[in-house]
N, CA, C and O of each residue as an XYZ file, in Angstrom:
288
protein
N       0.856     -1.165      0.000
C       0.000      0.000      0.000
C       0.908      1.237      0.000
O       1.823      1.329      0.819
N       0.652      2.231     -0.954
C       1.370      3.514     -0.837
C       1.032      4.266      0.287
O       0.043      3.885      0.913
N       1.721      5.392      0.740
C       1.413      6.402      1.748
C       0.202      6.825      1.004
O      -0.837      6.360      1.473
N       0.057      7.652     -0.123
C      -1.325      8.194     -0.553
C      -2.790      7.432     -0.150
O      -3.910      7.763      0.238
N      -1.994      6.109     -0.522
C      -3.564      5.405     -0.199
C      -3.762      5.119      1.134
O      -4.892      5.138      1.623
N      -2.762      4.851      1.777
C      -2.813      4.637      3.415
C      -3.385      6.488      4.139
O      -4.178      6.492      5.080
N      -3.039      7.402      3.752
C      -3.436      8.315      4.277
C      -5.028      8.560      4.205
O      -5.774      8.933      5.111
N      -5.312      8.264      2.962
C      -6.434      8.197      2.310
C      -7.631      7.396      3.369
O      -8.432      7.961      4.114
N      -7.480      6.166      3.192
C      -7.873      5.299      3.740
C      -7.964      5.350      5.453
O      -8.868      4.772      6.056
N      -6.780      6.207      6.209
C      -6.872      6.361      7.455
C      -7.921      7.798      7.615
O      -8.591      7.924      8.640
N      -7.978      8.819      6.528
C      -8.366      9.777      6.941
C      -9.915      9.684      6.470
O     -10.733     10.370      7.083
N     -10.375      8.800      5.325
C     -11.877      7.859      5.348
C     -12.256      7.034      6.779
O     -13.380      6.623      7.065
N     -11.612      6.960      7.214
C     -11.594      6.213      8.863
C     -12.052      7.233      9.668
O     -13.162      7.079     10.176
N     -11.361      8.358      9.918
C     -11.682      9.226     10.584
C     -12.928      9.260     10.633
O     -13.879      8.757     11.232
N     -12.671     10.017      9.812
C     -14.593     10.409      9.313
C     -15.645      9.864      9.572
O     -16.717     10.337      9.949
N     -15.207      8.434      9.283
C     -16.498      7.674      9.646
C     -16.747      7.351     11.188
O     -17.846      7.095     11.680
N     -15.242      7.425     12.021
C     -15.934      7.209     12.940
C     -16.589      8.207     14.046
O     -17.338      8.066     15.012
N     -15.640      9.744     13.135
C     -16.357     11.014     13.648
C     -17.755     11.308     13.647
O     -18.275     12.014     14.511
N     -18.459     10.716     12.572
C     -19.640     11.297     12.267
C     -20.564     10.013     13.038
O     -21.764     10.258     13.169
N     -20.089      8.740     13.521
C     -20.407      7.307     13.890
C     -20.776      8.180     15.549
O     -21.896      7.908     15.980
N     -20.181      8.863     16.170
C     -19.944      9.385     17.314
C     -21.088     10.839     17.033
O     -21.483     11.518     17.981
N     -21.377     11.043     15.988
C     -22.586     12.304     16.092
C     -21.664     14.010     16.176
O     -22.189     15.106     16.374
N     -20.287     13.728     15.965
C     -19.487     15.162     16.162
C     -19.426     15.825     14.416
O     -19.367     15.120     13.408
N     -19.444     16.661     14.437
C     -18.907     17.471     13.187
C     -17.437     18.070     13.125
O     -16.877     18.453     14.152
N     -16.978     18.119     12.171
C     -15.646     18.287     11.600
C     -15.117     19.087     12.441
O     -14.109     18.781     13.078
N     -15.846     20.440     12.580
C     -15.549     21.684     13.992
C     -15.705     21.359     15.584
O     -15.138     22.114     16.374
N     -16.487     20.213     16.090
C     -16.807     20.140     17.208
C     -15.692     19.001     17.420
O     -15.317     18.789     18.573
N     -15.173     18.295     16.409
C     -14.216     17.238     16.814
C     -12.717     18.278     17.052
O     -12.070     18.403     18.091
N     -12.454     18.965     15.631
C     -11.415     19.971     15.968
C     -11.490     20.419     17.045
O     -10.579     20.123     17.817
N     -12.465     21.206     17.478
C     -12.080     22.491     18.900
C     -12.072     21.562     19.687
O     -11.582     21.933     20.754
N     -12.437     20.304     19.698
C     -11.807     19.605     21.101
C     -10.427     18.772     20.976
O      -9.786     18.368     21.947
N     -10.095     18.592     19.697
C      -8.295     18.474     19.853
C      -7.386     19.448     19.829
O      -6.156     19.425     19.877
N      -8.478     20.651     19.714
C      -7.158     22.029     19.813
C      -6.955     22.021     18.403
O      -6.045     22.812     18.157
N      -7.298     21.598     17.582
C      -6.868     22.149     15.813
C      -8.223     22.955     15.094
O      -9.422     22.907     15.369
N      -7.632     23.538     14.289
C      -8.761     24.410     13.162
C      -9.249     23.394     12.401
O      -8.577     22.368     12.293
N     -10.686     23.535     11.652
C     -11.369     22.863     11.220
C     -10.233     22.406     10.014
O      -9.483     21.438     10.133
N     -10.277     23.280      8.883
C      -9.396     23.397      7.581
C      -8.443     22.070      8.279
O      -8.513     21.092      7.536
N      -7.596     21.819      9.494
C      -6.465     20.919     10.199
C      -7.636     19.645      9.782
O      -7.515     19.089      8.690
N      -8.625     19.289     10.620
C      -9.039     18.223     10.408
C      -9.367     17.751      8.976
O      -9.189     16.588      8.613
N     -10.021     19.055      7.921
C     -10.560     18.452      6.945
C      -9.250     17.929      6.187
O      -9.398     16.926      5.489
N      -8.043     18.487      6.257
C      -7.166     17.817      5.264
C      -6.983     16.343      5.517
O      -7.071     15.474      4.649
N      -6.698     16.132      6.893
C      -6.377     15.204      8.288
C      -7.821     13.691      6.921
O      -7.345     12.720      6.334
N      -8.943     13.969      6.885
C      -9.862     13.426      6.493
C      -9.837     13.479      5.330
O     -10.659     12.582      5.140
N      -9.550     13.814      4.293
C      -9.123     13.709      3.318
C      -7.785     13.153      2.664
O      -7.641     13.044      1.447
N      -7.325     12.990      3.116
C      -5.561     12.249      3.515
C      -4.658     13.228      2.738
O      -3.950     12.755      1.849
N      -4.623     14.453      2.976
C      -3.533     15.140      2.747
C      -2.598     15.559      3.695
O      -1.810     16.447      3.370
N      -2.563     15.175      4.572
C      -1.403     15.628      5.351
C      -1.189     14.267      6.416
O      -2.150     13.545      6.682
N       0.304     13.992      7.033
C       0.139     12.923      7.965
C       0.786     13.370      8.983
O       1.859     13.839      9.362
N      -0.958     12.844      9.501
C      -0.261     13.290     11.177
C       0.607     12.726     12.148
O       0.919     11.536     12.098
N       1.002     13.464     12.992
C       1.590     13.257     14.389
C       1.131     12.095     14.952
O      -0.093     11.965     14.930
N       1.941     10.980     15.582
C       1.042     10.114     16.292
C       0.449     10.421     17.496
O      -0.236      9.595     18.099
N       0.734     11.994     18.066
C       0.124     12.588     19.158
C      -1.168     13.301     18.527
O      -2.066     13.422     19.361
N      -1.405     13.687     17.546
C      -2.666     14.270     16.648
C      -3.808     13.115     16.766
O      -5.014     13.191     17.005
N      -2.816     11.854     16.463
C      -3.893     10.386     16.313
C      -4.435     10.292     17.526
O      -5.575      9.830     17.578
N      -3.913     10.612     18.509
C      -3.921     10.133     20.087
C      -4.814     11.016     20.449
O      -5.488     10.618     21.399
N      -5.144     12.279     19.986
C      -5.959     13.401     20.575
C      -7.014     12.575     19.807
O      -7.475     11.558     20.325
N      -7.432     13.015     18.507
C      -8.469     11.728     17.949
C      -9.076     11.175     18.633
O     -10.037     11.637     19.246
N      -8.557      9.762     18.710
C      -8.903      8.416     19.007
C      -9.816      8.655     20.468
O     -10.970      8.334     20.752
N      -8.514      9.525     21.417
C      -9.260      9.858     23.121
C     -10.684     10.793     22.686
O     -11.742     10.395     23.174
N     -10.725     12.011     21.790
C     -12.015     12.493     21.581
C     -13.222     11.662     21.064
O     -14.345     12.133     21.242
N     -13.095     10.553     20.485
C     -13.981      9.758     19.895
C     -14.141      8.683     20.989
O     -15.174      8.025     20.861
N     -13.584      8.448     21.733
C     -13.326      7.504     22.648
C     -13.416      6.324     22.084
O     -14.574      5.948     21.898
N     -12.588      5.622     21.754
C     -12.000      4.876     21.056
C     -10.736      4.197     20.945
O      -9.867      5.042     20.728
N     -10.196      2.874     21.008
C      -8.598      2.723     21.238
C      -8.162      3.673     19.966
O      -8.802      4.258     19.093
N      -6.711      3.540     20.294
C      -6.184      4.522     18.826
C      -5.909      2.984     17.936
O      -5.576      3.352     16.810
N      -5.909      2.278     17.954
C      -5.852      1.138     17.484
C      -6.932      1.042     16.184
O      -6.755      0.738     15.004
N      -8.401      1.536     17.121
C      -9.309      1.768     15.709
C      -9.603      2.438     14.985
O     -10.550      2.297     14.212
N      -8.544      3.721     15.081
C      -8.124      4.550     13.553
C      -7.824      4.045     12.442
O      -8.009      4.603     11.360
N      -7.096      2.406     12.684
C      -6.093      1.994     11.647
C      -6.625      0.706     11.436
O      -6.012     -0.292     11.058
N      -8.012      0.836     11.757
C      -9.068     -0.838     11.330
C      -9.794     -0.506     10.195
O     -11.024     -0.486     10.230
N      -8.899     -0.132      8.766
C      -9.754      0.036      7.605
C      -9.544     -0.852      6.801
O     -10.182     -0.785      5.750
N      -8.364     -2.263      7.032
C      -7.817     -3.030      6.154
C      -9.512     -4.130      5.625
O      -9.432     -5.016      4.773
């Protein structure tokens, strides 16, 4: 798997489990401390994050961080 598609694929993850949890793109941001524009790239797989970015995530969704990376 390339990085493109792995980013891709992790940041289709996001999403789904952001919106699975009832938060919007802005209400998930202002509670990891990033700007919306941060998450939407984050969800779109243009940028790769920090594994401390993942970690803010995963704890806002409450969720292991483990199931960020259950898209195989």
């Amino acid at each position: 798997m390339t990085k493109d598609v792995f980013l891709k694929k992790l940041g289709k993850n996001i999403a789904r489990l952001r919106e699975k949890a009832g938060l919007s793109q802005t209400d998930l941001a202002l509670r990891c401390d990033k700007d919306k524009q941060s998450l939407n790239r984050l969800e779109k797989g243009r940028i790769n994050p920090s594994a401390f970015y993942l970690s803010e995530i995963a704890a806002e969704l409450r969720i292991p961080l483990k199931e960020l990376f259950d898209f195989e």
